[in-house]
C-alpha positions as CSV (number, residue, x, y, z in Angstrom):
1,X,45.1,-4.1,-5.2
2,X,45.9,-2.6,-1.9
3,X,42.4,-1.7,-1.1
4,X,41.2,-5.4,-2.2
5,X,43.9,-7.1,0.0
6,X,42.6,-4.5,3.1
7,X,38.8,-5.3,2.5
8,X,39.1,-9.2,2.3
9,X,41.2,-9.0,5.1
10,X,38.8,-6.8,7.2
11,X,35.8,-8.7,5.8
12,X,37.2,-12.1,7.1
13,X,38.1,-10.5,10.5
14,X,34.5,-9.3,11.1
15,X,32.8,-12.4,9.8
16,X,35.2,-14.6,11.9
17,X,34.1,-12.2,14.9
18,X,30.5,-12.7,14.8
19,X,30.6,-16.3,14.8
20,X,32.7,-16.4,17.6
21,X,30.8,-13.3,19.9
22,X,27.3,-14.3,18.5
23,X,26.7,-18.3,18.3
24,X,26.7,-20.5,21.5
25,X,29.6,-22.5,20.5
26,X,32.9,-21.8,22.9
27,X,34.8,-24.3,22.6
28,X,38.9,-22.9,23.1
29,X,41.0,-24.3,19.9
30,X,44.8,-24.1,21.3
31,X,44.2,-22.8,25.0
32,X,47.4,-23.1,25.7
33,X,49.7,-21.8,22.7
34,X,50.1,-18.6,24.2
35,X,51.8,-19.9,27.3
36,X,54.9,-21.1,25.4
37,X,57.9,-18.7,25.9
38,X,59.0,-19.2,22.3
39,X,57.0,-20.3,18.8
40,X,57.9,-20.3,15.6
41,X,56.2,-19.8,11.9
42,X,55.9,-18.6,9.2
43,X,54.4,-16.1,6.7
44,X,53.3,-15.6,3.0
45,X,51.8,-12.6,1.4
46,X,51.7,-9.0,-0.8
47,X,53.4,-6.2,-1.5
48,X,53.0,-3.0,-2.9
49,X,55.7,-0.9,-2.7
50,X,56.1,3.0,-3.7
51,X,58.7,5.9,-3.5
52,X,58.4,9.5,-1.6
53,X,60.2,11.8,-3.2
54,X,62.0,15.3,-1.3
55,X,62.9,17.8,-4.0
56,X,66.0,20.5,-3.8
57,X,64.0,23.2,-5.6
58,X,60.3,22.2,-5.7
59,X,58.5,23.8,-7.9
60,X,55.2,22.8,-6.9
61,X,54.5,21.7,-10.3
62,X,53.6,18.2,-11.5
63,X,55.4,18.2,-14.7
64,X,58.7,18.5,-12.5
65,X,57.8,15.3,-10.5
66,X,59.3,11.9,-10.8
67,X,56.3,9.9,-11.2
68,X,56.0,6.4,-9.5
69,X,53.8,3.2,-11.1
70,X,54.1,0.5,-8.6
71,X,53.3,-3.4,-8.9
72,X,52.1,-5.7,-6.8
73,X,54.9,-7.7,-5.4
74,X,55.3,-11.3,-3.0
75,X,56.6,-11.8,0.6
76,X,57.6,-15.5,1.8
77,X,59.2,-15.7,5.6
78,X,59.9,-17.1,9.2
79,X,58.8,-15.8,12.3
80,X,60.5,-15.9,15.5
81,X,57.9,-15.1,18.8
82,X,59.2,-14.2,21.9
83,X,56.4,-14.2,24.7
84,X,57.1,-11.2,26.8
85,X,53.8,-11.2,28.9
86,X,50.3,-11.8,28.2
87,X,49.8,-9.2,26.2
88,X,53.3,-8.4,24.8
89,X,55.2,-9.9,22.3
90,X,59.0,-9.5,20.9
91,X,58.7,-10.8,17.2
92,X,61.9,-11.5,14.6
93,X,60.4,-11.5,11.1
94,X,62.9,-12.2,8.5
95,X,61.7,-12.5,5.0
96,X,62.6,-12.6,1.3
97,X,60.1,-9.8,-0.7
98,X,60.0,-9.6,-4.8
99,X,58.7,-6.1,-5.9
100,X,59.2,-3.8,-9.1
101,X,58.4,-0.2,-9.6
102,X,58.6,1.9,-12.6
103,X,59.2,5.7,-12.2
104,X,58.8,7.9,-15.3
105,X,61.2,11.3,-15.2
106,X,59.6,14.7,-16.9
107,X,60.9,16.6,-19.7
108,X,62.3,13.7,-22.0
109,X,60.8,12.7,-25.4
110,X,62.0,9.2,-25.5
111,X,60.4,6.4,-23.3
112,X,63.9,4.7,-22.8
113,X,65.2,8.6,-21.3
114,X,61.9,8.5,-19.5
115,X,61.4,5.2,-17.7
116,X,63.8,3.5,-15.5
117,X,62.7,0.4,-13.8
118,X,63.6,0.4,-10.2
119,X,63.0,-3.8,-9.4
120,X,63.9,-5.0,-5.8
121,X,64.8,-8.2,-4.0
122,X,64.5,-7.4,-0.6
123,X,66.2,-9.6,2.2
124,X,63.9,-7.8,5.0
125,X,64.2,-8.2,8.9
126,X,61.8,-6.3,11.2
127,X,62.2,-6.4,15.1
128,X,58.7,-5.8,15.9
129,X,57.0,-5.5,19.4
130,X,53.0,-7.1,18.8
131,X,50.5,-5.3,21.6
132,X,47.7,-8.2,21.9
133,X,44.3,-7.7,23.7
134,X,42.1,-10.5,25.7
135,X,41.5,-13.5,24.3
136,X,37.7,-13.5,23.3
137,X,37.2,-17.3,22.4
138,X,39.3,-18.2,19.7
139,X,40.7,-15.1,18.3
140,X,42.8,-12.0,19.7
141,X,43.1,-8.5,18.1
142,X,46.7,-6.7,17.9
143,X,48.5,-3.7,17.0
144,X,52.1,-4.1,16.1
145,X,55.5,-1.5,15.2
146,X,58.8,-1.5,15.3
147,X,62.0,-0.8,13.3
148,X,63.9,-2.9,10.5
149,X,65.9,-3.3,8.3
150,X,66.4,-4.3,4.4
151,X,69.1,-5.7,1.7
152,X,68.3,-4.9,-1.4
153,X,69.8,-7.5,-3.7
154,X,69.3,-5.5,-7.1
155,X,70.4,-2.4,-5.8
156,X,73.3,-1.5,-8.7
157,X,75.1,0.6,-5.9
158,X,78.3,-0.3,-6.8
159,X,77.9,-0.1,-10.7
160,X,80.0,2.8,-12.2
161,X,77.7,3.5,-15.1
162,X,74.6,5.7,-14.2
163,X,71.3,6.8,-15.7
164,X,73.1,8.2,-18.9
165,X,73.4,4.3,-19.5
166,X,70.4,3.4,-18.6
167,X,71.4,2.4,-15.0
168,X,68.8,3.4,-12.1
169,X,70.9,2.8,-8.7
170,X,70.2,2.1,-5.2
171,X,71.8,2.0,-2.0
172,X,71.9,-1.5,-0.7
173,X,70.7,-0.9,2.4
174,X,67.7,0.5,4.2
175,X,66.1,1.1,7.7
176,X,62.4,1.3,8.3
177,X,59.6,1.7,11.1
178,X,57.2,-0.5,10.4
179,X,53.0,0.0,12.1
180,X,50.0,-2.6,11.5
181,X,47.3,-4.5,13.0
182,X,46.0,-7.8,12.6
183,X,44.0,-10.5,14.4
184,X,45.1,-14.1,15.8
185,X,42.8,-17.0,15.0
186,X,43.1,-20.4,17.0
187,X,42.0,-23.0,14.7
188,X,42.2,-26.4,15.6
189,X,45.7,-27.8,14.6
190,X,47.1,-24.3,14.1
191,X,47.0,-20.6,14.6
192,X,46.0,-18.4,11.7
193,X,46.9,-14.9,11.7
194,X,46.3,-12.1,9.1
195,X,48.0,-9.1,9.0
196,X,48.6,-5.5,7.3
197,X,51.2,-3.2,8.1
198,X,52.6,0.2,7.0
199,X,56.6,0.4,6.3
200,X,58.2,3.7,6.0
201,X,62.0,3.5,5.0
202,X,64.2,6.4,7.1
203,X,67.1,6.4,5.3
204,X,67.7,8.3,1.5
205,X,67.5,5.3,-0.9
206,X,69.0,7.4,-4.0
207,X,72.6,6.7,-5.6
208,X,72.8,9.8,-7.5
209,X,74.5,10.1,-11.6
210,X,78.1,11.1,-11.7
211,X,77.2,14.5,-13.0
212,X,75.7,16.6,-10.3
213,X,72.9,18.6,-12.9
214,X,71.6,14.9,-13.9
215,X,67.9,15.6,-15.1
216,X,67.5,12.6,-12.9
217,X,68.6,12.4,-9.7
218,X,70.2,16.3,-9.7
219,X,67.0,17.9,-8.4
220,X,66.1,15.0,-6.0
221,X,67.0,15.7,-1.8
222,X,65.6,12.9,-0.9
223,X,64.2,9.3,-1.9
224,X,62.6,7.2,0.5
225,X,60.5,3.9,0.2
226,X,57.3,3.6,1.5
227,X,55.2,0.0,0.9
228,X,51.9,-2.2,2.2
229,X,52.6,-5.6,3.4
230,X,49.2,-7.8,3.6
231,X,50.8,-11.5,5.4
232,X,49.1,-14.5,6.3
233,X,50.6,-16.1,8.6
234,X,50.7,-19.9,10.2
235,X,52.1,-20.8,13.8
């Protein structure tokens, strides 16, 4: 799925390109949206999210590894734009993102000991600064990074029962640093924009079980999200 969303993506960008750099028509859609200090939008697009794992004792053996199975999820939000310059941007990307991944622990017989299914409601906000090159006709390349952070909704943080009950947990917070690209297109009513960008969570996303030698979460340093947004977005 991630390597679909990344090739329509690309494949529209370059197709879009050549008609603007190779046919004689140059007429400017929107020559003058970038002027405005502030604009506003908003997004809608994928997910796909996954865990790294950071071991206490690792064994360097694949049998000992939580295993991760993730599923494509759905992103829906606003967008804030902040015109620094002509080339810089400060952008405020609040969203609401539905995703779900299943991890499967090693060494149990039964499936329900085995799988635990980690699903997320994220309540994501991103602070991003979006690094834009020349207009060329009616489209503009960009790079774009920053930090953020996320609420996770279905976290079970605060529940007191733990994996021996079935009960995968999660902290409810997270923070992130987030890098992408993308590419602006100035239609004629609108601006058009899609995007993909890496997320990388910084913060250990594990609530660990009550007993410390948990076949679970005791052999486990570290848990961090790491995901692939694809947005399209509408200004």
């Amino acid at each position: 799925m991630k390597k679909i969303l990344f090739i329509v993506t690309f494949l529209v960008g370059v197709q879009a390109a050549q008609a603007q750099l190779f046919t004689k028509e140059r007429l400017a859609n929107l020559e003058t949206f970038d002027n405005r200090f502030l604009s506003w939008g908003y997004f809608l697009g994928f997910n796909s999210y996954d865990f790294k794992f950071d071991y206490i004792d690792d064994l360097g053996d694949q049998n000992t590894e939580v295993l991760v199975e993730g599923q494509a999820g759905f992103n829906v939000g606003l967008i804030g734009d902040m015109r620094i310059n002509k080339y810089i941007n400060l952008r405020l990307e609040p969203g609401l993102y539905y995703t779900q991944r299943n991890l499967l622990f090693p060494g149990f017989a039964e499936e329900r000991d085995q799988l635990r299914e980690a699903k997320s409601t994220y309540i994501h906000v991103p602070l991003l600064v979006k690094l834009s090159t020349k207009r060329l006709n009616n489209f503009k390349p960009f790079i774009v990074g920053g930090v953020s952070t996320s609420f996770n909704l279905s976290s079970n943080e605060n529940n007191p029962e733990d994996n021996r009950s079935g009960q995968f947990r999660m902290t409810n917070t997270t923070s992130y640093y987030e890098l992408g690209f993308g590419i602006d297109f100035y239609l004629y009513y609108f601006k058009f924009t899609p995007s993909i960008r890496g997320v990388f969570a910084l913060s250990d996303e594990l609530v660990r079980d009550n007993d410390p030698n948990s076949p679970w979460t005791g052999n486990i340093d570290k848990m961090a999200s790491r995901g692939i947004f694809v947005n399209f977005t509408f200004q």
